[in-house]
N, C-alpha and C positions, 0 to 999 in steps of 0.2 A: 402473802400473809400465811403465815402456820397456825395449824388446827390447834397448838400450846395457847399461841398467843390470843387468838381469837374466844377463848373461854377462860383467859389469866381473868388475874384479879385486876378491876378496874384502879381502883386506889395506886397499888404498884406501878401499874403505866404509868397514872398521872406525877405522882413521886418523880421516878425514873426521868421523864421529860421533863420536869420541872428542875430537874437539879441541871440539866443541861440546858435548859433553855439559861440558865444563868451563868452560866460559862459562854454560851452563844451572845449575850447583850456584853458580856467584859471584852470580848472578840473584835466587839462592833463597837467599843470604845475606844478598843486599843487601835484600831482600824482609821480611827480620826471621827464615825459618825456623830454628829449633835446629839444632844442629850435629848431632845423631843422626837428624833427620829428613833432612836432607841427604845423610846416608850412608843412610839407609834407601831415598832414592828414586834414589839411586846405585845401588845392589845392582840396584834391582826393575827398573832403567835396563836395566841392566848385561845382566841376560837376551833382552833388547829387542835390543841392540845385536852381539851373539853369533847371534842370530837374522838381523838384516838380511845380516851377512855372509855366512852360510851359505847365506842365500836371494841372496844376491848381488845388494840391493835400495840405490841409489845413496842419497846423501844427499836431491838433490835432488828424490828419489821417494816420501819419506818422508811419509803424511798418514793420515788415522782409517783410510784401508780397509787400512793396513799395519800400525793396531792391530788392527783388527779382525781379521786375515787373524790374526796374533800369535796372539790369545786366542781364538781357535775351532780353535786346537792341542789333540788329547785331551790333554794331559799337562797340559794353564794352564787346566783347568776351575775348579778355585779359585785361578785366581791375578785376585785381588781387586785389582786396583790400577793400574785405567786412567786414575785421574787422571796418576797422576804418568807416564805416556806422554803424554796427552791437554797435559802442560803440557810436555811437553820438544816435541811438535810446534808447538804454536804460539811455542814461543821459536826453533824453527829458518823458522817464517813472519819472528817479528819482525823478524830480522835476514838476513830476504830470502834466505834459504837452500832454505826448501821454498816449494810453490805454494800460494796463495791457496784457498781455500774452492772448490774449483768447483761443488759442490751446489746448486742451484736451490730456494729455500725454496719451500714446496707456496703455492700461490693463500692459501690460509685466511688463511697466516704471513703474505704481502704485505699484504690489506688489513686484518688485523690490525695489522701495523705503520705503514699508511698511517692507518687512525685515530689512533693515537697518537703522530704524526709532527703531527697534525690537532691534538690538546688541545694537544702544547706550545707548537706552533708559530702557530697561530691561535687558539685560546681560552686561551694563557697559563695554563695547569696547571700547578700546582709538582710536582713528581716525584713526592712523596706522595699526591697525588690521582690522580696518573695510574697510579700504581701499585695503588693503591685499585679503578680503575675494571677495570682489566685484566682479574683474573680472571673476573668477570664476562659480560665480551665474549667473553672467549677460548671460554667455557663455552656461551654461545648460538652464536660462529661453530658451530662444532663441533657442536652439538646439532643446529642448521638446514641444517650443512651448504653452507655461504658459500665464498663466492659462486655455487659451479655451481646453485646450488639457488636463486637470489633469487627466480627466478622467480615460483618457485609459495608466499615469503613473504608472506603478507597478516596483517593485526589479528588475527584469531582465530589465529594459531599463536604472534604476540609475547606475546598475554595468557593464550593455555596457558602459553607459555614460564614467565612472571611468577607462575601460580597453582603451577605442577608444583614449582619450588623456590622457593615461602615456604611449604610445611605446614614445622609445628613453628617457626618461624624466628621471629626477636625483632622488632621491631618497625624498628629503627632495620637490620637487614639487608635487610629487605624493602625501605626508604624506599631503601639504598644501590642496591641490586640495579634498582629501577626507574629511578633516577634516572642506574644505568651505561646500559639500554637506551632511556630518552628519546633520552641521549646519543649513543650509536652510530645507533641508524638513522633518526636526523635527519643525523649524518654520512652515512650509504648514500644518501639525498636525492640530498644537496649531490655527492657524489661519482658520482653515477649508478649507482651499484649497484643501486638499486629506483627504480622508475618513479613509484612514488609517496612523502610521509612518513609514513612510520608510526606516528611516534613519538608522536601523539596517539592512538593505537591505546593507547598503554600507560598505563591510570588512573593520578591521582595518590595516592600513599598518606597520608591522613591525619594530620597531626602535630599538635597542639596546642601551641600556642607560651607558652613560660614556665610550663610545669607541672607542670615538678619543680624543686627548690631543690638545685644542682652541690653534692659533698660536699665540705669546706673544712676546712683547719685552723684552731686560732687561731694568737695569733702565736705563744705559747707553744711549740705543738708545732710547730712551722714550725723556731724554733730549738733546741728538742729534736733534731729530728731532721738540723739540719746539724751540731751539739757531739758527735752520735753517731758521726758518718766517722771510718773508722779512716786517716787523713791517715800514717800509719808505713809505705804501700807503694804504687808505684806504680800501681796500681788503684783503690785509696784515695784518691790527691790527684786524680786521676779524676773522682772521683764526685763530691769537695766540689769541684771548681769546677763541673760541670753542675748538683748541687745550688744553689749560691749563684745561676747565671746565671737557674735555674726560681725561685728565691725571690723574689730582690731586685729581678730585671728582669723577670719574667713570661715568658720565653721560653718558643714552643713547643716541643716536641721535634722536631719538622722544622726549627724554626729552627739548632738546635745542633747537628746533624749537619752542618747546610749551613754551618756557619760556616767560613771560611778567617785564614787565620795576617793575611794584609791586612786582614781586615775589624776587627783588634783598633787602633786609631789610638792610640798609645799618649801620642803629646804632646798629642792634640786632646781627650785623655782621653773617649775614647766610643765604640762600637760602630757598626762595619754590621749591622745584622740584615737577612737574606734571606728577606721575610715573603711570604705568599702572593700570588699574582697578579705574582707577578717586580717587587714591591716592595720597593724599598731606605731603611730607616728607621735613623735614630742614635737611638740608647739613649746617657747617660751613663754613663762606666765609671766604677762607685761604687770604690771604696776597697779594701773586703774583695774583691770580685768580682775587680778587678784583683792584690790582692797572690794571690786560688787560683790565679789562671791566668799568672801571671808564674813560681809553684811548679812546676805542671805542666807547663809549656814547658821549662821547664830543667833539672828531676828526675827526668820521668814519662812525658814523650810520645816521648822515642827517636826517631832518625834514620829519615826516612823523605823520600821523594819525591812524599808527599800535602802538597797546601794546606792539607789539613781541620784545623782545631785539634785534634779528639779524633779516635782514631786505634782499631780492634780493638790487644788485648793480645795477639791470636794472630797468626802468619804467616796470611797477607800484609799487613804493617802500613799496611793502608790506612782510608780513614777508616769513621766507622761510617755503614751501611747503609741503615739503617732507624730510623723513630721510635722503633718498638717499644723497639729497644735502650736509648734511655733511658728508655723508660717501665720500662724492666726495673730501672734501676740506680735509679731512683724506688722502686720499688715493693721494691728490698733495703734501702735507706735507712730504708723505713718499718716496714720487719720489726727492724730494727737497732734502732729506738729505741721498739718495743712499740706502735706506731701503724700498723695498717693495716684503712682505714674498710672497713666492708661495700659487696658491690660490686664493679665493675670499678670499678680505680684503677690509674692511673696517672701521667706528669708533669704533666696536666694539674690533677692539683690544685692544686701551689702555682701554677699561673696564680689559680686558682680563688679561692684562699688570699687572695693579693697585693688580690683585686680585693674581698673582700670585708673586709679588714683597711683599704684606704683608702677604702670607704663608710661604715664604722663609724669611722673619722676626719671625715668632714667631705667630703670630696672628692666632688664632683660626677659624674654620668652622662658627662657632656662628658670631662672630666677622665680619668677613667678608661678611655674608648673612649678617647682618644689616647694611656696610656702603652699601654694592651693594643693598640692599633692595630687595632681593631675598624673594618671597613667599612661595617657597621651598629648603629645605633643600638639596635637591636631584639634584636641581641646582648648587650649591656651592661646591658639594662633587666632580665636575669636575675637580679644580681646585687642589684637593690635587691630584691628577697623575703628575701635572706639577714640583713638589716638589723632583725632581732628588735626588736632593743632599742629603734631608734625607730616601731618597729612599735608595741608597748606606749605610747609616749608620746602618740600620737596616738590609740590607741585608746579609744571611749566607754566609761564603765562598766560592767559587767553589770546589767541592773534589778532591782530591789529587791522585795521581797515586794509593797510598796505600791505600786502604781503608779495614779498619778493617772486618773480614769476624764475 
């Protein structure tokens, strides 16, 4: 706060924020929020801006330590509601009004985000992996104490690190959890943070390759459970077209999030898919796929200023987030039509579905790693275990009581 603003004219402050507070509620309309929630963060605004004046505090002075200063008032001990402060400051950044961040993120925060600056930008991480990796690292910088501390990192603190959190842990956490610290401090290497790489410090954790059979629909319940969307509400045409896109085409759930309104080619009748490793694949746009999502463009998805084709139902109507979120609308899908396999399940079954329905047609390993877009071979060879049926035809007969000596 400046010695100006702190003896300005109180009137002018309140002016000055008042004209912007009303650009901030058109923000929040254009945003998708309800019209009661726009007046509720008016109100909660509203004591905010009654405040500056009185503290005689400038527009262009206005940043977290003038929330903070706000809400450490005895009187706003329960006043819960520093988002909506927290959003009108940074819409008086966006339009160049207050001052940029001057905060200095602590060292940890730097080379935290200098690695992950690292996977996208040189090891071509799709967002879901990088995000995947995240916590992970965040949780050893912070444990070891990075970088004031590299020093004194050696092999025996990375592989306490790795034993202290996997007791109790599933197998496929442990495998992630090593496979983030390979990751990172083979980056500390390359980056100079450790003098030495550590990362062969950290054992590999055992996987047996091809040793469980992925849980699968038939087609039956594949179409069971798209006949079961309730298509009568825009939530609903929602789901049948990410349903159809996980059916018919096998898409990932990171693929579908990442889709944009371009990538649908509507004359070329085919998809961009944003597959991993920042690969660009055309899928054909089948028939039904394209009349869901011709539905949901024009009934369902509501104005917004995201590319994403599928969008949050809630303010801020931007696109969705995370895979999870469809593995979510997968997994109500499958509650909806009395189908939900034991297990953790998610979108990935009708990948799972798709690839074991065109083995038990005929369709080749080859074949199939190219509609899945499989970069390994080794992945695909999963699916021929699920192939029972010519499992039985090839198998020998049981022996017989007699057996020839």
């Amino acid at each position: 706060m400046s010695e100006q603003s702190s003896t300005g004219s109180g009137s002018a402050v309140t002016d000055g924020l008042d004209v912007h507070l009303t650009e901030f509620l058109a923000t929040l309309g254009k945003a998708g929020y309800a019209e009661k929630t726009q007046h509720d963060k008016e109100r909660l605004v509203g004591h905010f801006i009654r405040w500056t004046r009185d503290a005689g505090i400038a527009v262009a002075d206005v940043d977290e330590a003038c929330v903070d200063a706000f809400l450490a008032c005895p009187s706003r001990r329960r006043y819960k509601h520093r988002t909506a402060l927290q959003q009108l400051v940074e819409h008086l950044r966006s339009v160049a009004v207050a001052p940029q961040r001057r905060l200095e993120p602590p060292p940890s925060e730097v080379l935290i985000q200098r690695y992950l600056n690292y996977l996208r930008d040189k090891q071509g991480l799709s967002p879901h992996s990088i995000s995947a990796y995240s916590p992970f690292v965040r949780a050893f910088v912070v444990a070891r104490r990075l970088p004031e501390n590299a020093a004194a990192l050696d092999a025996l603190a990375a592989r306490r690190h790795l034993l202290d959190h996997s007791r109790n842990r599933s197998a496929s956490f442990v495998r992630l959890l090593a496979a983030a610290l390979r990751s990172f401090l083979r980056f500390c290497f390359f980056d100079g943070t450790t003098a030495t790489d550590l990362s062969t410090a950290v054992p590999p954790v055992r996987r047996w390759q091809l040793a469980g059979v992925p849980p699968f629909l038939t087609a039956e319940e594949v179409e069971r459970v798209i006949a079961a969307a309730d298509r009568s509400t825009a939530r609903g045409r929602r789901a049948f077209a990410i349903l159809l896109l996980l059916a018919r085409l096998g898409l990932r759930a990171s693929e579908i999030i990442a889709l944009e309104l371009d990538d649908i080619r509507w004359e070329a009748a085919d998809i961009v898919v944003r597959g991993k490793g920042r690969l660009h694949d055309r899928l054909p746009l089948l028939a039904d796929v394209g009349r869901a999502l011709a539905v949901y463009l024009r009934t369902a998805r509501g104005p917004s200023r995201s590319r994403r084709v599928f969008l949050r139902r809630i303010a801020p109507r931007i696109g969705l987030s995370q895979p999870a979120d469809v593995s979510k609308i997968a997994r109500e899908a499958l509650q909806r039509a009395g189908l939900l396999p034991t297990g953790r399940v998610g979108a990935h079954i009708f990948r799972h579905s798709l690839a074991t329905r065109m083995i038990r047609r005929g369709a080749s390993l080859a074949e199939i790693s190219q509609v899945l877009r499989h970069r390994s071979t080794t992945t695909t060879q999963l699916y021929a275990k699920v192939d029972f049926g010519a499992l039985r035809a090839v198998a020998l007969p049981w022996p017989s009581a007699e057996v020839p000596r």
